[in-house]
C-alpha positions in Angstrom: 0.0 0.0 0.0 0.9 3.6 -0.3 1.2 4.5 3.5 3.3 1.3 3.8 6.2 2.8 1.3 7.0 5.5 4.5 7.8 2.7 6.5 10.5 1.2 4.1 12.4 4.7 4.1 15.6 4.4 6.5 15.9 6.7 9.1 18.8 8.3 7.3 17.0 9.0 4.1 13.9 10.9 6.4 17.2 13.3 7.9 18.5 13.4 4.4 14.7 14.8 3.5 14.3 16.9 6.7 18.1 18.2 5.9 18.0 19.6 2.7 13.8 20.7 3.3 16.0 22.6 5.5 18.2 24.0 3.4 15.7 25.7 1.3 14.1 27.2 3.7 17.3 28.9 5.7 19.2 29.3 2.5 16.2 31.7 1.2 17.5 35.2 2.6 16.0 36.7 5.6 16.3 39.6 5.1 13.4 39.5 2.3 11.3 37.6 5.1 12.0 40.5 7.3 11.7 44.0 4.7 9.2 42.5 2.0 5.8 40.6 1.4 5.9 37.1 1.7 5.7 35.4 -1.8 6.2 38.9 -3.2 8.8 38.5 -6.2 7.8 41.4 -8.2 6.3 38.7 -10.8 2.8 40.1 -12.0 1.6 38.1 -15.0 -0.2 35.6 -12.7 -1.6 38.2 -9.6 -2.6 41.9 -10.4 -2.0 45.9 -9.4 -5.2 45.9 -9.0 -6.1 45.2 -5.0 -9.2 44.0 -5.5 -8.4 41.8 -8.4 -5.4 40.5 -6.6 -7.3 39.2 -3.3 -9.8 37.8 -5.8 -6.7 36.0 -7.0 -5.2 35.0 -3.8 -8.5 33.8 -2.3 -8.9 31.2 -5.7 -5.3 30.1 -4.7 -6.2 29.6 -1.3 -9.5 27.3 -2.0 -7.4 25.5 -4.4 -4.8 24.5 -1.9 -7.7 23.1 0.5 -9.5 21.6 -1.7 -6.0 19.7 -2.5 -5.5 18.8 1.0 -9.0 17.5 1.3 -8.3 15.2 -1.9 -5.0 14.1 -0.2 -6.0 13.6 3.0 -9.3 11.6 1.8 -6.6 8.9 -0.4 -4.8 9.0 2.8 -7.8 7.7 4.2 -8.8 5.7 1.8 -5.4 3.7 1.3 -5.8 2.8 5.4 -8.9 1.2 5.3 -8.9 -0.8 1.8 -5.1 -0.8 1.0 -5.5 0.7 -2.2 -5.9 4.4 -2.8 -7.9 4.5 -6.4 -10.1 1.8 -5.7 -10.3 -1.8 -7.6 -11.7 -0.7 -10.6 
């Protein structure tokens, strides 16, 4: 099953994930955390100028992301109870 595969993943390949994971985040520049908006790269062909637009924008993007988790989590659930997270079709 799919939950099983986290089980067959030595301990040093989780600390190799958690390491570099990490990484990423640290080796990002603070001082753009600190002095600008988060996930603000100056990059406006896929938000807007416009405010309004913009939090239009962002709120799409944030349903989207919970809807995702909801799919996730419900194959999650899925896979514990019949071993098999798309069924036997």
């Amino acid at each position: 099953t799919g939950l099983a595969a986290i089980s067959k993943v030595p301990a040093l390949g989780w600390a190799q994930i958690v390491a570099y994971g990490g990484f990423c985040e640290l080796s990002a520049g603070s001082d753009d955390w600190k002095t600008g908006t988060p996930g603000d790269y100056g990059f406006k062909v896929l938000t807007s100028s416009d405010p309004a637009e913009k939090t239009k924008k962002l709120s799409a993007e944030i349903a989207n992301g919970r809807l995702a988790m909801m799919a996730i989590i419900g194959m999650f659930f899925q896979d514990g109870l019949t071993g098999s997270a798309w069924g036997d079709w």
